[in-house]
C-alpha positions as CSV (number, residue, x, y, z in Angstrom):
1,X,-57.1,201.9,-147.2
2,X,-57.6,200.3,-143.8
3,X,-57.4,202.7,-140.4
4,X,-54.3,201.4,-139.5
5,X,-52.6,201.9,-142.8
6,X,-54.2,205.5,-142.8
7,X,-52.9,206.3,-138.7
8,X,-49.4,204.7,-140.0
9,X,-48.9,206.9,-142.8
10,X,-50.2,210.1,-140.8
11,X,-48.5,212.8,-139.1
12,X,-50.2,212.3,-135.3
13,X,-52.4,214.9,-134.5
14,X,-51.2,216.4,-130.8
15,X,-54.3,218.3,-129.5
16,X,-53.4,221.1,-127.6
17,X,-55.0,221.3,-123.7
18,X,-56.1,223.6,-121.3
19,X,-56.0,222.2,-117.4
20,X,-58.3,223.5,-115.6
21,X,-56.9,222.4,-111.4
22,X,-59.4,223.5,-108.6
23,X,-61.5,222.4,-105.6
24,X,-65.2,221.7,-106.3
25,X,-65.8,224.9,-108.2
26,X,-63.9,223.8,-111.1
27,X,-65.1,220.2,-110.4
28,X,-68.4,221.6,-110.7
29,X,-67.5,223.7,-113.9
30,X,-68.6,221.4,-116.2
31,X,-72.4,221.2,-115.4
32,X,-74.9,222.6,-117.4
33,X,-73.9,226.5,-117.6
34,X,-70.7,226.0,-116.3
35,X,-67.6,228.2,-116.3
36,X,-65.3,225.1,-118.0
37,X,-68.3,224.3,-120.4
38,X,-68.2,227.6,-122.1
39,X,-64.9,227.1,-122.3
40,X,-64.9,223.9,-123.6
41,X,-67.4,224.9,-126.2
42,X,-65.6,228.3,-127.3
43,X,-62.4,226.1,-127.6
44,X,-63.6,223.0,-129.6
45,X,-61.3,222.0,-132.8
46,X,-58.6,223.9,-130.8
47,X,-57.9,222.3,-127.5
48,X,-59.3,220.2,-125.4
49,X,-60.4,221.5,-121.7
50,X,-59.3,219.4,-119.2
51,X,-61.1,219.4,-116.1
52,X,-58.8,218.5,-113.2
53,X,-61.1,219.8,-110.0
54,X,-61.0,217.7,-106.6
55,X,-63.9,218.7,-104.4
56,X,-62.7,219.4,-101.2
57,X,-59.0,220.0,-101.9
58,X,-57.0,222.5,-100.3
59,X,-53.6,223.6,-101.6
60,X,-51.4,221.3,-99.4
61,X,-52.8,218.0,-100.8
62,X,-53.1,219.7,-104.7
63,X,-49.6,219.7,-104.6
64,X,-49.2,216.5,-103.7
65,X,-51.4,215.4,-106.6
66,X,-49.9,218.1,-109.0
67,X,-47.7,215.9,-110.8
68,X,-49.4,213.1,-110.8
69,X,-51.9,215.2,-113.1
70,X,-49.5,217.0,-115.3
71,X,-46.0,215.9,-116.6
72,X,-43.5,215.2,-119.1
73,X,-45.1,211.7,-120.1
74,X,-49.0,213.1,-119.4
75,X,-49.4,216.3,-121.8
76,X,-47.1,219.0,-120.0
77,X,-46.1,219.6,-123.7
78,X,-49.3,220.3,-125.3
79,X,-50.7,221.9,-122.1
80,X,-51.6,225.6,-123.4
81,X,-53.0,227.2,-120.2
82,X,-53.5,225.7,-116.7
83,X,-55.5,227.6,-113.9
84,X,-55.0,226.9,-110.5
85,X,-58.0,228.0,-108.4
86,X,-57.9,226.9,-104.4
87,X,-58.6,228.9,-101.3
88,X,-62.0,228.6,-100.4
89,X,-61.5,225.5,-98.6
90,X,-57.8,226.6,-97.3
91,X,-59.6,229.7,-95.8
92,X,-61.8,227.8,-94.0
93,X,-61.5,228.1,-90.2
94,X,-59.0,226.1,-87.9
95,X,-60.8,225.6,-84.5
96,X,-64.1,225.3,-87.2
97,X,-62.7,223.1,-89.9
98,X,-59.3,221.9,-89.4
99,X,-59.4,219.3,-91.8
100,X,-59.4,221.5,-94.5
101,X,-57.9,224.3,-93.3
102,X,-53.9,226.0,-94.4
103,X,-52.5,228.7,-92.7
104,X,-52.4,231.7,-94.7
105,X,-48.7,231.3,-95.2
106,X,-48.5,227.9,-95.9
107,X,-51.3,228.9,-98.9
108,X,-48.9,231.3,-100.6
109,X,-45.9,228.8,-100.4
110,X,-47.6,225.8,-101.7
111,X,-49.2,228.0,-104.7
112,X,-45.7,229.4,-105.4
113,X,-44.3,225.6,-104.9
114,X,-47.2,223.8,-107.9
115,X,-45.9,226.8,-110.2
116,X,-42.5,226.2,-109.8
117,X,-43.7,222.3,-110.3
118,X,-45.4,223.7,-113.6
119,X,-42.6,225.4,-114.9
120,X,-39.7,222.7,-114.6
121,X,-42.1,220.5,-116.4
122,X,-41.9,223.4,-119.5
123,X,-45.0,225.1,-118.7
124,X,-44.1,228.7,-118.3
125,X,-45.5,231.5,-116.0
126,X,-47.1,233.2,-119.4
127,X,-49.4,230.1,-119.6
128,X,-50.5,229.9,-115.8
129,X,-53.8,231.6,-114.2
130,X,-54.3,231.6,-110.5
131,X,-57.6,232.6,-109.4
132,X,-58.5,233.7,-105.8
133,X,-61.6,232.2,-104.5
134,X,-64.9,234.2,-104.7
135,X,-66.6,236.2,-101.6
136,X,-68.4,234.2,-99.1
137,X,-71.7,235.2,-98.7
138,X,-72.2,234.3,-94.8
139,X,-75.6,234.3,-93.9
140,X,-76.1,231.9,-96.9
141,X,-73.3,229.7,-96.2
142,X,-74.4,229.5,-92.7
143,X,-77.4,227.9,-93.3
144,X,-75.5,224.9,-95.1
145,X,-73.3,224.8,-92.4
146,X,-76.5,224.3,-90.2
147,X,-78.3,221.9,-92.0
148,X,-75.3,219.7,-91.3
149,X,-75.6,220.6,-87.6
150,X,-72.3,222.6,-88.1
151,X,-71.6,225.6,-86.9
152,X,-70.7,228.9,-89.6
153,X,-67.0,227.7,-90.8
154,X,-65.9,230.2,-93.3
155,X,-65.6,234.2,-93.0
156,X,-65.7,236.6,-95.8
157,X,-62.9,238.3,-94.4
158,X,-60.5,235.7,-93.8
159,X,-61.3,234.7,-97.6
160,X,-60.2,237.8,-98.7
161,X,-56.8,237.8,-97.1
162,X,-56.2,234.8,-98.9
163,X,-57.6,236.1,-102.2
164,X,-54.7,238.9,-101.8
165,X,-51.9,236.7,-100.6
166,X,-52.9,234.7,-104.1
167,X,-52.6,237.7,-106.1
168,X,-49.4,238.3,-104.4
169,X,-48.0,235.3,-104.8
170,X,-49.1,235.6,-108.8
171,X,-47.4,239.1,-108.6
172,X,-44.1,237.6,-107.3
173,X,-43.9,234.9,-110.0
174,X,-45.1,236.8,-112.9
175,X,-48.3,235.0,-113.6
176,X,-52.0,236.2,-114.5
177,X,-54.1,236.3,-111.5
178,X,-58.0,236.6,-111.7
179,X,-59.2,238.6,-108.1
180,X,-62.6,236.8,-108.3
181,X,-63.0,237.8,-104.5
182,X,-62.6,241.8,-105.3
183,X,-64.2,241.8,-109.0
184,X,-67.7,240.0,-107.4
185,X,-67.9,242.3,-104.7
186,X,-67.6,245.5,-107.0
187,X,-71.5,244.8,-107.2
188,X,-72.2,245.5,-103.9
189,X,-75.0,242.5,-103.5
190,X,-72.4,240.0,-104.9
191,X,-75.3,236.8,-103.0
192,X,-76.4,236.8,-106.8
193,X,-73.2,235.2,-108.1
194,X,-73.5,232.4,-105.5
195,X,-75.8,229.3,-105.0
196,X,-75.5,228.3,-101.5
197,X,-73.1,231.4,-100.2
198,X,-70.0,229.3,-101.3
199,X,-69.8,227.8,-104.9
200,X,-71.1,229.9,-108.0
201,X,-74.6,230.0,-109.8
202,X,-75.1,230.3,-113.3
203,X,-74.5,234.4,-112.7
204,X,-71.3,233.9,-110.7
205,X,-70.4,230.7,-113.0
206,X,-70.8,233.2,-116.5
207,X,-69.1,236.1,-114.8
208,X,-66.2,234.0,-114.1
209,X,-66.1,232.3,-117.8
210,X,-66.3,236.1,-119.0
211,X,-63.6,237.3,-117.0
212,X,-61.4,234.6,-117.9
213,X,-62.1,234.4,-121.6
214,X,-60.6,238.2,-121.5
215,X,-57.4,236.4,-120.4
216,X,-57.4,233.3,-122.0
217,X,-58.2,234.3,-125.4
218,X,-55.0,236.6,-125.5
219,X,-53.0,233.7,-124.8
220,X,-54.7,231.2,-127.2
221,X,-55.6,233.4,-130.6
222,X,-53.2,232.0,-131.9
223,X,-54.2,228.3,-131.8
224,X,-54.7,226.9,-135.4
225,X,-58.3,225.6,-136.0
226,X,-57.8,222.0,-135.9
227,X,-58.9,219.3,-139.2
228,X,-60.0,221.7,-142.5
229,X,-63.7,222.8,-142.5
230,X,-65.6,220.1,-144.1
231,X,-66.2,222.2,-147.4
232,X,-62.5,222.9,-147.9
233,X,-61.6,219.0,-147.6
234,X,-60.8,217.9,-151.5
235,X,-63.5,215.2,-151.9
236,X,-62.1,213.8,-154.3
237,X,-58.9,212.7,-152.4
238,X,-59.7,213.2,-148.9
239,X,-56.2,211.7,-147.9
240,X,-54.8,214.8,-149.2
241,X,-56.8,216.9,-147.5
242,X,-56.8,214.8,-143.8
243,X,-53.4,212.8,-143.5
């Protein structure tokens, strides 16, 4: 039978997704270790993970791009899960980095603005993760900042108001909310979960796959394996088994 006979006389296979949306530490989620690689690798023959990360986004232009990314004619209705993960460059500080800073306020409405986006597009409040952004280590981060002849452009503190105005805003809309910025710093020397004070390194990057696996895997054990297990497929008449 020739492939196009076979795909014509198939039932089309819709493969389920899970969109990861983030600044650069989801787009740096799929490197070697990465949080969306294990992921990725825990999910295969069930979904596909989507990385959607923008290095250097802030919430105010991720809303913007939101349904560009995800709608009615580009997967909303296979999309599973979808974690939104910004902050670290909204908390960054005006008179330091004004480019990529959003005032605290601002923050919580346009994270309460991409999940009302997500839901009229049929992807319900059940299926969304916000994550706050991790600690900044500051002596670390400094240093970068240097190198570029900056000055320090990030505090810990002002991170972690944003961290709780995420889980707030996640508490007001009846999502799950991962409090990376509180969890890390439970170990008290959270510089270990870090590579250059800022983004995560291969401790921070399988603490974060960990903790959301926990969350994830409630909402997806119920995903079919996808395609029979290569023993169980009739030989014989494969068509029977495949189409």
């Amino acid at each position: 039978m020739a492939l196009a006979e076979a795909g014509a006389c198939g039932r089309g296979l819709l493969w389920p997704r899970v969109v990861l949306f983030g600044d650069s530490i989801t787009e740096f989620s799929f490197q070697e270790n990465g949080w969306g690689a294990f992921l990725a690798e825990r999910l295969v023959r069930k979904c596909d993970v989507v990385n959607r990360g923008v290095s250097g986004y802030n919430t105010r232009w991720a809303k913007l791009i939101l349904p560009r990314l995800i709608s009615k004619s580009t997967g909303a209705e296979s999309t599973v899960a979808v974690t939104i993960f910004f902050g670290a460059n909204d908390s960054a500080l005006k008179d330091l980095n004004p480019k990529q800073h959003v005032p605290l306020e601002e923050y919580a409405a346009n994270l309460k603005s991409m999940i009302q986006y997500l839901k009229s597009v049929d992807i319900t409040e059940d299926r969304i993760i916000l994550i706050t952004p991790p600690p900044l280590q500051e002596s670390a981060w400094e240093k970068e900042c240097l190198a570029k002849g900056d000055k320090l452009n990030r505090r810990n503190a002002t991170t972690g108001e944003y961290a709780q105005a995420c889980v707030q805003v996640a508490r007001d809309c009846g999502t799950d909310v991962l409090d990376l910025w509180t969890l890390m710093q439970k170990n008290q020397d959270f510089s270990s979960y870090l590579s250059d004070g800022l983004h995560l390194s291969t401790k921070g990057n399988s603490f974060l796959a960990a903790q959301l696996w926990s969350r994830l895997d409630k909402k997806l054990s119920a995903l079919p394996w996808l395609l029979p297990y290569w023993r169980d497929v009739d030989h014989t008449n494969p068509e029977a088994s495949l189409l």
